[in-house]
Structures are given as structure tokens and as C-alpha cells.
C-alpha positions in Angstrom: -6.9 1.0 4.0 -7.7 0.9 0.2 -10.5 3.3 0.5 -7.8 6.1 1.3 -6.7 6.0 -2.0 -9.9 7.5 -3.1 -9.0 10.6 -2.1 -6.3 11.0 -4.9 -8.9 9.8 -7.9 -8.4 13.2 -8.9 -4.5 13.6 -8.7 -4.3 10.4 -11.2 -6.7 11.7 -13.5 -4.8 14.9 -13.7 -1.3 12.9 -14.3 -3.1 10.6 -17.2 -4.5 13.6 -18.9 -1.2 15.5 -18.6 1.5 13.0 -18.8 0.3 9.5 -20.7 0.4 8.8 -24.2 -2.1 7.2 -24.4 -2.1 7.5 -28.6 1.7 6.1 -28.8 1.3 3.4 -26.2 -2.0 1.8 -28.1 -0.2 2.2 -31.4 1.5 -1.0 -32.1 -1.4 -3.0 -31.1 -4.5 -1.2 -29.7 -4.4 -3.0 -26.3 -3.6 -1.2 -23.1 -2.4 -3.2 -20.7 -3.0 -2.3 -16.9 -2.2 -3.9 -13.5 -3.5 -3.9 -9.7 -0.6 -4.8 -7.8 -1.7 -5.9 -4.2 -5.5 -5.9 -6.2 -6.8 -7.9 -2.6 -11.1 -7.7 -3.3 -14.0 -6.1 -2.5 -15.5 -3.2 -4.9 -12.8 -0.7 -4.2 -10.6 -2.8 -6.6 -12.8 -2.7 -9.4 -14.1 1.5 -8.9 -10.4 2.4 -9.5 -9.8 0.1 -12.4 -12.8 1.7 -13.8 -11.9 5.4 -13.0 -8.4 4.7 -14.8 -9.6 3.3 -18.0 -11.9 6.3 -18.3 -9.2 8.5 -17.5 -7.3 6.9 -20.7 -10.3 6.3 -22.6 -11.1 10.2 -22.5 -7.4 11.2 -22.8 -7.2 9.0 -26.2 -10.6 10.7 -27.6 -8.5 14.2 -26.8 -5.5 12.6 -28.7 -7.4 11.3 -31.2 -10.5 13.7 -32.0 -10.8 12.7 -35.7 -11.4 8.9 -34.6 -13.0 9.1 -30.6 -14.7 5.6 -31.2 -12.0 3.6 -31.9 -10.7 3.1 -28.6 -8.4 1.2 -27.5 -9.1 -2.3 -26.2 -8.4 -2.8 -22.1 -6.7 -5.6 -20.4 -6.4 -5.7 -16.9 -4.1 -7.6 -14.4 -5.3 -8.4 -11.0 -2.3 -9.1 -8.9 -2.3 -10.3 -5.5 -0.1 -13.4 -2.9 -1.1 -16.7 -3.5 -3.2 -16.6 -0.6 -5.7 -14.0 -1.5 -9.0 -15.3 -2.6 -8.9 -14.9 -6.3 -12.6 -17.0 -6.0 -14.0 -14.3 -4.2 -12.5 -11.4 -6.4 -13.7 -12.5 -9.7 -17.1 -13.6 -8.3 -17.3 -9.9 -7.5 -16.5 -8.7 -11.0 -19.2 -6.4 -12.3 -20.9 -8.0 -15.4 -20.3 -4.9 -17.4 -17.3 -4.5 -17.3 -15.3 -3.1 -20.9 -12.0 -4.8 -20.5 -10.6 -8.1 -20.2 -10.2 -9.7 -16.8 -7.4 -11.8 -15.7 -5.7 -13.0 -12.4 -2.0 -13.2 -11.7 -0.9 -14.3 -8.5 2.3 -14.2 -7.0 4.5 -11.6 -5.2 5.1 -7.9 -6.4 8.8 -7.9 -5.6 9.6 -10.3 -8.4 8.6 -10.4 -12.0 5.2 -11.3 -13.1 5.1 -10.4 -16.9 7.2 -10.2 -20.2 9.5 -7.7 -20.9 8.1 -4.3 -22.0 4.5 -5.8 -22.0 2.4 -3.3 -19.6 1.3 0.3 -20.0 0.3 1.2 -16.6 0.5 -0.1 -13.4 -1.1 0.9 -10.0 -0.7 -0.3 -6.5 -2.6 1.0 -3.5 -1.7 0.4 0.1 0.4 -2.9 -0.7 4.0 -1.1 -1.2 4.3 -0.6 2.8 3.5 -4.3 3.7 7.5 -5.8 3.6 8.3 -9.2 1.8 9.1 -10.1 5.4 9.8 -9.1 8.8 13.6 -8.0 9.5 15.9 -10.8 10.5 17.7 -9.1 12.7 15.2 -8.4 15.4 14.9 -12.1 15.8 18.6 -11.5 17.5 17.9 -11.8 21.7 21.3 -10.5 22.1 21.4 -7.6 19.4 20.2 -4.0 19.7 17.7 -4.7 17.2 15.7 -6.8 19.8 12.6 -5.1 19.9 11.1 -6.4 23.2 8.0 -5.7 24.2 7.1 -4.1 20.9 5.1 -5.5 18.1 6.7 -2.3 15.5 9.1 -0.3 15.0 7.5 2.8 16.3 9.3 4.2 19.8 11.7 1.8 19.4 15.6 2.4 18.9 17.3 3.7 15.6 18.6 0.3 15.6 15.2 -1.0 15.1 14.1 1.5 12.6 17.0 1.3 10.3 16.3 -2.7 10.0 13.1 -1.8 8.9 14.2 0.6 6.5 16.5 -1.3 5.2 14.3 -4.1 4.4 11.9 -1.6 2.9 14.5 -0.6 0.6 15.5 -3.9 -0.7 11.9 -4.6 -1.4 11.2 -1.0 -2.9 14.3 -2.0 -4.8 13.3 -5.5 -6.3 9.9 -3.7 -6.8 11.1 -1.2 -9.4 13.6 -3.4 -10.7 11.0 -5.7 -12.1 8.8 -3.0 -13.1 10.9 -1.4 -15.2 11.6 -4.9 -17.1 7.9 -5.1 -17.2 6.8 -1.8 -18.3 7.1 -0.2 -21.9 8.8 3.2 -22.3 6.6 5.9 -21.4 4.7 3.4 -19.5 3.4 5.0 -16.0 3.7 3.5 -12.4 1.2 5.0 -9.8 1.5 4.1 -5.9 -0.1 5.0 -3.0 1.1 4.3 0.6 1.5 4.5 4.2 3.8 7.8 4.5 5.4 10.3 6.6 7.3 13.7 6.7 10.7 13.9 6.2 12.7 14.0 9.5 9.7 13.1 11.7 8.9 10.6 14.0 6.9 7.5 13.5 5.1 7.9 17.1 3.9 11.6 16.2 1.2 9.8 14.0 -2.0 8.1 14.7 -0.8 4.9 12.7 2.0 5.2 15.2 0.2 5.2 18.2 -2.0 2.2 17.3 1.2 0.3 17.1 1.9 1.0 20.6 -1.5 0.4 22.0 -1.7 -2.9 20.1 2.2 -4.1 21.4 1.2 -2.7 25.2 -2.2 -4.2 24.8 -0.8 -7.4 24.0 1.7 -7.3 27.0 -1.1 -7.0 29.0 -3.0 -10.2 27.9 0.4 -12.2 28.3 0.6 -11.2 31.9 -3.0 -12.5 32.6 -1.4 -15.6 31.5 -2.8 -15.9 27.9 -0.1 -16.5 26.5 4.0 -16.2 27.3 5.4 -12.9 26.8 8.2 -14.6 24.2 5.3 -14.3 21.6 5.3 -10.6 21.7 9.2 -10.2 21.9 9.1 -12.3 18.7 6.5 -11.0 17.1 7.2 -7.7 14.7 4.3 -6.4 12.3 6.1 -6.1 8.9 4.7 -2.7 7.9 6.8 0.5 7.2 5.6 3.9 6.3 8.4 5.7 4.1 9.2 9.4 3.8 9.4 11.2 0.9 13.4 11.6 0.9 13.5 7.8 1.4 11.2 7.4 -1.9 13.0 9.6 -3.9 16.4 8.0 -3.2 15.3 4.3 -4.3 13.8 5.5 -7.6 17.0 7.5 -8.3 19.2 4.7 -7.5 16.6 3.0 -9.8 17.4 5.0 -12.7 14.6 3.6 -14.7 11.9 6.0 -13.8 11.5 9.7 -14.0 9.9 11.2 -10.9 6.6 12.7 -12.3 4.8 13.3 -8.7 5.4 12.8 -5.4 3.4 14.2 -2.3 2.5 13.6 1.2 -1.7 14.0 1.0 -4.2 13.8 3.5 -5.7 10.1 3.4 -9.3 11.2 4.9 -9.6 15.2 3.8 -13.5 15.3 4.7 -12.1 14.4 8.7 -13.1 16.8 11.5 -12.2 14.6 14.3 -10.3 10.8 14.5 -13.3 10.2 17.4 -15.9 10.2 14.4 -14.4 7.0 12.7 -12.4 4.9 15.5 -14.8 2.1 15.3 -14.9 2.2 11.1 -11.1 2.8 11.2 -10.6 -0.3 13.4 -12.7 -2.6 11.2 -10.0 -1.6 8.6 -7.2 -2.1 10.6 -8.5 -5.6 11.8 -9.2 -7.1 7.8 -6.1 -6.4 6.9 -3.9 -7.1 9.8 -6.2 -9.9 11.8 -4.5 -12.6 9.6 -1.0 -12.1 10.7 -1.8 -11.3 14.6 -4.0 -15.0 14.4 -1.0 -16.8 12.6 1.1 -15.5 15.9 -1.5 -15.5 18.7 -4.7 -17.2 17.8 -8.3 -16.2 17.2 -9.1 -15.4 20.5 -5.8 -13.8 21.6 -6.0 -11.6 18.8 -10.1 -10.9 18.9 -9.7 -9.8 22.9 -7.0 -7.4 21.4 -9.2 -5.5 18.8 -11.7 -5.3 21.2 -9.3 -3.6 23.6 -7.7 -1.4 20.8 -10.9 0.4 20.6 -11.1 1.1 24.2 -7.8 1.9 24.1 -8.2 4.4 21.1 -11.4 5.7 22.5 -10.2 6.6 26.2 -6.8 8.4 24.2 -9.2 10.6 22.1 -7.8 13.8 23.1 -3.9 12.5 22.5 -4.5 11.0 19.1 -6.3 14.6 17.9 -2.8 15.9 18.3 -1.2 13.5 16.3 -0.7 13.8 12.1 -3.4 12.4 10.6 -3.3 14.7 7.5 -0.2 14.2 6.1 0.3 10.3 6.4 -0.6 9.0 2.6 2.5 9.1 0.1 1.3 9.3 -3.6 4.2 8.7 -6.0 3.7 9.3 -9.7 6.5 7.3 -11.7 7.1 7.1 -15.5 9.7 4.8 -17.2 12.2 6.4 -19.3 12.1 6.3 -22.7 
């Protein structure tokens, strides 16, 4: 859900101000280059592009007050898999735009640009998708069979820790090539799925939606939909990290210097989860329908939505007491000189 990012506009803003040098980073060359990892489209892409490059634009004037009109010139990255529709995005493209566009597709946990060529790079909501789903719960025999379940959420530590552990070989090949690909001083921003330290996946919304969705699709195999194999074979590859977690992959890193890094509340304007089920599913459902109709099919996985919102809707009163508040990791990351 990229529009949860919006909520830490303001938390960037403050690290650019604070933090970049904007001055020394434009000084060999007077470009600033800046990337969208996991960019996808729509106008949320473009409104925090624009919101950074003001940022830098207006820390540079404060650098440099005896020349604010010669700003630096922008050129911007939009990353994103093969298969998202780079057609669509740069249709989208707002004709004013001050910077210069260009696509790059191809996945984040490898390297997409020269060494030492980017200034800043952002990614929202793309960190917690995994490269792939853990191998080992393919294993009928293992305790990391995760029958019946379409996440790792309730399952057993066996489960979890696969899904950890493929979360930290991505996170790792993530900053590795990042901190090829980023000049010194250069600044990594991410925001993503998240979760307290030492608590439990199911004690949050996100993780009772996982459950709904594996029990709901249970249901429609025994109606004879489809055979139950599909569900015992079938694990969303999505992972929400904790703080602790984080910190130990950029340390082990040891290319970055921790700048920020905070559990914030995705939706802080929120007085009740029953105000926005049906918005909140349409959210869920663009970015996860693909992968649930590569496994099920269109109409297996349409009758599911549908039901998820019943589902959500009759557990109202559960949900309210799960963390909602506290689920969105912002991670502030700048590459050592």
C-alpha cells in the first residue's frame, strides 16, 4: 500500500534537510541522481519523486544562498520487475515535470547501475515482497510444511524462520548492490511492512488477513473448487521485519550508517479499521490479485476477495484489538564515506 508511505513525507524531508549534502553530492557534475525502487505506477509514484526533489532543491538553496538559481539538474530512475507496465507509468508522467525521466527494469536484489553513480534512493512498500517463496515449505515431509496456510502468520517457528531467512538473504543482496551503486554520503530511504520487536505476526491486522484469506481459501476447496494441494502449496511471499532484524542486516552490511529507524503508524488520521475495510481491500487485491490468479485463477481468487471482506467485516470488533498503528518500518540509511 504505497499510499502509506505518505504518512512519512515529513520524516524524509526532515532527514534531507538535516543529513544530505546536497552541495557536495552535485559538485562534480551538477546532476543528482535519484531512484524509485519497486516505482510500480499510478500518481503516488510521481507525488513522492516530486516531494524529494523539492526537499533537495530547497536544501541546496540553504547550502548555497549566494547562488539559489543554479540548481542542480534531476535525473530520476524508475525501477520496477520486468513485468510491470512501464507503458502505463510513463503515459502517466506529468508534462511538467523538472527532471529527466527514465525506466530501468529488472530486480532490486541485483545491481542495476554503475558503481558510485546515484545520490539517493527510495523504495516504498517493495522491500517486504521476497525474491521468492521459501523452498523449504515446498518439503511435504518437513516441519516447514505449512498446510493449510497461505503465510507464515500462526504457523510454526519452523515456518517463520524460513521466511526470515529468505528475507535476509534478500535484504542482504539488497544493500550489497546499493552500496556498489551509491556515492559516499549518498542516502537510502525505505519504507515497509513492519512489526515490534518480540511480537507476534498474528497480533496485527495484516496478520489476520493472512488467516482469513488461507481459511477462506480452504473453504472454497472443500466446495470442490479446486483440490486442497493448491493451498498446501501455495505460500504468499511477503514478510514484515522488526526493527532488531533490520538493524542486524545493515550492520552485518557495514556499508551504511543507521541514520533513522522507527516503527510509525501507516494511517495516523484512523479512528476505526471498520471506516476503510472496503478501500483497504481494494489495496490489498492490486497488489496481491496477480499472484493468487497465477495459483488459483480468476474466479477462485475473485470469490475470495469477495469473501475477505465479509470475513473482515463480521471480525470488526477482533481486528480493532489488533496493532494497526505500529506496523510501517521507516529506515533512513546513509553510505559511509
Amino acid at each position: 500500500m504505497r499510499i502509506s508511505s505518505n504518512v512519512v513525507k515529513s520524516n524524509i524531508e526532515e532527514e534531507i534537510y538535516k543529513k544530505l549534502d546536497v552541495k557536495k553530492l552535485a559538485s562534480t557534475s551538477n546532476i543528482i541522481r535519484v531512484v524509485d525502487l519497486g516505482c510500480a505506477t499510478g500518481p503516488n509514484t510521481f507525488m513522492t519523486i516530486q516531494n524529494l526533489l523539492e526537499s533537495m532543491k530547497h536544501k541546496y538553496q540553504i547550502q548555497c544562498p549566494n547562488t539559489p538559481t543554479k540548481i542542480p539538474e534531476f535525473h530520476v530512475f524508475f525501477n520496477d520487475q520486468l513485468s510491470n507496465d512501464f507503458n502505463t507509468l510513463f503515459t502517466t508522467l506529468p508534462k511538467d515535470i523538472q527532471y529527466f525521466a527514465a525506466g530501468v527494469p529488472g530486480s532490486f536484489h541485483g545491481r542495476l547501475f554503475p558503481e558510485s553513480s546515484l545520490h539517493f534512493a527510495y523504495t516504498s512498500y517493495a522491500i517486504h515482497f521476497l525474491s521468492k517463496s521459501p523452498q523449504e515449505l515446498q518439503q511435504k515431509n518437513s516441519p516447514t510444511w505449512n498446510k493449510g496456510r497461505v503465510h507464515y502468520t500462526s504457523a510454526c517457528k519452523e515456518v517463520v524462520d524460513a521466511y526470515a531467512a529468505q528475507f535476509g538473504k534478500d535484504v542482504r543482496d539488497f544493500l550489497d548492490a546499493r552500496a556498489i551503486e551509491l556515492v559516499p554520503g549518498g542516502m537510502l530511504v525505505m519504507v515497509m511492512q513492519g512489526i515490534p520487536n518480540g511480537m507476534h505476526h498474528s497480533d496485527t491486522v495484516n496478520g489476520m488477513m493472512y488467516d482469513y484469506m488461507g481459511s477462506i481459501l480452504m473453504e472454497i476447496a472443500k466446495e470442490g473448487m479446486f483440490d486442497e494441494s493448491k493451498v498446501d502449496s501455495f505460500n504468499l511471499p511477503y514478510y514484515g521485519p522488526n526493527p532488531e532484524e533490520m538493524t542486524k542486516l545493515v550492520e552485518t552490511n557495514g556499508r551504511f550508517s543507521i541514520e533513522r529507524m522507527e516503527l510509525t503508524n501507516p494511517a495516523p488520521w484512523l479512528k476505526s479499521i471498520r471506516q476503510i475495510i472496503p478501500e483497504w481491500t481494494v489495496h490489498v487485491r492490486a497488489s496481491m490479485e496477480g499472484t493468487f490468479n497465477r495459483q488459483f485463477g480468476n474466479e477462485v481468487t475473485h470469490e475470495m476477495f469477495q469473501r475477505l471482506i465479509k470475513q473482515l467485516t463480521q471480525n470488526i470488533e477482533i481486528l480493532e484489538t489488533k496493532l494497526w498503528d505500529m506496523t510501517q518500518l521507516f529506515v533512513v540509511l546513509k553510505r559511509k564515506e
